[in-house]
KOLKOLMI-715972 format. One record per residue (C-alpha): residue number from 1; x negated, y, z negated. Coordinates in steps of 0.25 Angstrom, whole numbers, plus 5000, padded with zeros to 4 digits. Example, Ala and Ser with C-alpha at 12.3 -4.5 7.8 and 13.67 -1.06 7.14 Angstrom:
BEGIN
  seq    px    py    pz
    1  4951  4982  4969
    2  4945  4996  4971
This chain:
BEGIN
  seq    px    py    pz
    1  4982  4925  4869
    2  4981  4911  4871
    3  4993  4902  4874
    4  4997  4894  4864
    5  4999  4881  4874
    6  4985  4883  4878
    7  4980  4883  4865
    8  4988  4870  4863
    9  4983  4864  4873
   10  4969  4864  4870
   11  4971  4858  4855
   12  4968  4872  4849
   13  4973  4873  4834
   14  4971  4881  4821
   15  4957  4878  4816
   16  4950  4871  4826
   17  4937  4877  4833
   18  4938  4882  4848
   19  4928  4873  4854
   20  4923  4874  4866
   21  4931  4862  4872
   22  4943  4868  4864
   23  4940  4880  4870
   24  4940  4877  4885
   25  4952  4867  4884
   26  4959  4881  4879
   27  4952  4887  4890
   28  4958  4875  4902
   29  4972  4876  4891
   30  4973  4893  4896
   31  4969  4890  4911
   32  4980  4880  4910
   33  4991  4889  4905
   34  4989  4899  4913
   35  4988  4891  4925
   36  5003  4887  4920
   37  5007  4901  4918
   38  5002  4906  4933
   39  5010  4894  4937
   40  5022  4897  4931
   41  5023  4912  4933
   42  5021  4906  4948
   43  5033  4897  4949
   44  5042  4908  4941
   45  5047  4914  4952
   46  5046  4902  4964
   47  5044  4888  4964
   48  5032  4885  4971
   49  5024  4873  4975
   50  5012  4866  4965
   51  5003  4867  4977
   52  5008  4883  4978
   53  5007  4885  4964
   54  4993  4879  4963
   55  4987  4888  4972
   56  4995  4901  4965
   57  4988  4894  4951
   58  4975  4896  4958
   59  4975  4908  4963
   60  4977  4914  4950
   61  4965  4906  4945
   62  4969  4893  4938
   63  4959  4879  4938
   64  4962  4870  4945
   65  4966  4862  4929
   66  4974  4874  4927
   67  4983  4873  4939
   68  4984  4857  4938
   69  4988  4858  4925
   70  4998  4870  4926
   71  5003  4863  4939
   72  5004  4850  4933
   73  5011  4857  4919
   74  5022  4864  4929
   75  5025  4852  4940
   76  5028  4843  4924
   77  5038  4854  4921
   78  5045  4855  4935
   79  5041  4868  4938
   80  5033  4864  4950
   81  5038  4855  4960
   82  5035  4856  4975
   83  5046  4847  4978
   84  5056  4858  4971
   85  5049  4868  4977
   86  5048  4863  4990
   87  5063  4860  4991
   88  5067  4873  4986
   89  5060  4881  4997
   90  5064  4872  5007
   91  5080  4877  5002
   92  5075  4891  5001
   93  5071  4892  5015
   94  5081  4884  5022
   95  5091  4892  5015
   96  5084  4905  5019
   97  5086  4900  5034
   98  5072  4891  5037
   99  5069  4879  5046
  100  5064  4867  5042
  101  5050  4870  5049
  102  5049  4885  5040
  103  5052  4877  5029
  104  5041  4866  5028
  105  5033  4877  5030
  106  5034  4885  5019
  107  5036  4873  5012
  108  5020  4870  5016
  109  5016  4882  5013
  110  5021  4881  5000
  111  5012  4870  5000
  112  5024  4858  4996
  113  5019  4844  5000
  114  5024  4839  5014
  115  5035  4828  5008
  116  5040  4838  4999
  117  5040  4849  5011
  118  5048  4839  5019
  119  5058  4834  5006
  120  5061  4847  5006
  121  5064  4851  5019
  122  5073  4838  5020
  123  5081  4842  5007
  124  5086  4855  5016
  125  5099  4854  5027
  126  5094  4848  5040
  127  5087  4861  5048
  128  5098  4859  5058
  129  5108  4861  5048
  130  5102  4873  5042
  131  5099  4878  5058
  132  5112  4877  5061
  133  5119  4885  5048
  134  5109  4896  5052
  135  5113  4896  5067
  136  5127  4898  5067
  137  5136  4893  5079
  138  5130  4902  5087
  139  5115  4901  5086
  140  5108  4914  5092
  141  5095  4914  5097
  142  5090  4924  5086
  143  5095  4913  5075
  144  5088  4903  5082
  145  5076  4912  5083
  146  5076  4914  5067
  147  5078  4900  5064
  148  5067  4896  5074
  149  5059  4907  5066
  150  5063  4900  5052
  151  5058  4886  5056
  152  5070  4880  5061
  153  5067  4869  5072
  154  5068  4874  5088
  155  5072  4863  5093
  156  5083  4864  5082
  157  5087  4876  5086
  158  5088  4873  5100
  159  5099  4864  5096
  160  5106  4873  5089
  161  5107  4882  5099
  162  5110  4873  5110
  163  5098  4871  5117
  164  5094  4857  5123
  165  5082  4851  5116
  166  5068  4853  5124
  167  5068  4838  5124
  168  5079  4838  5135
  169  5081  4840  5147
  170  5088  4854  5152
């Protein structure tokens, strides 16, 4: 069955002969909607970036005109926005106990752009604030283990657990 957007799209009506022209804008009208339906069965479970959802878009085999235009069609509606995302990952992670470091990490790797990677990071608590609620008042060496492990800064931590900076003298 063909869609009946895709049909819309590419002028067919009652009566008039499928061409060939008329035939492969209804062929580039179905790439196009199914590029938009891989993208949005993509995005119904997590936001994910343009750059992230591009790549899934061409791994199942869209053009490059399909993806453009599926991309284009979702970032006009609101459904992808990397600022969005990026900010809400950012959250999810510090909430879940990550350092600053851990974070613009994943934040790379779901390939956000670097302003919006550092936008977001700057939207969350201060990493010393968020390292201090995690510590306690009594930081023990395993807690400052796991937060070192999670991307919190050493140095940092060395504050918090009373050590001098290296910087000084002992």
């Amino acid at each position: 069955m063909v869609p009946a957007a895709a049909v819309v799209r590419a002028g067919l009506v009652v009566g008039r002969t499928l061409d060939r022209e008329t035939a492969r804008e209804l062929g580039r009208e179905l790439r196009r909607t199914e590029a938009l339906g891989d993208a949005l069965r993509a995005l119904r479970y997590r936001d994910l970036s343009k750059r992230r959802l591009d790549e899934r878009l061409q791994q199942r085999g869209a053009g490059e005109d399909a993806r453009a235009a599926a991309l284009e069609t979702l970032e006009r509606a609101g459904l992808v926005d990397d600022g969005r995302v990026a900010v809400g990952r950012a959250r999810s992670l510090a909430d879940r106990g990550y350092g600053d470091a851990a974070i613009r990490d994943a934040l790379e790797a779901e390939q956000v752009d670097a302003g919006l990677v550092e936008d977001a990071v700057a939207s969350l608590d201060p990493e010393p604030e968020r390292a201090a609620r995690l510590l306690g008042a009594a930081p023990t060496q395993k807690a400052l283990r796991r937060l070192a492990a999670k991307g919190f800064d050493a140095e940092l931590l060395g504050e918090l657990a009373g050590e001098p900076p290296l910087d000084e003298p002992v």
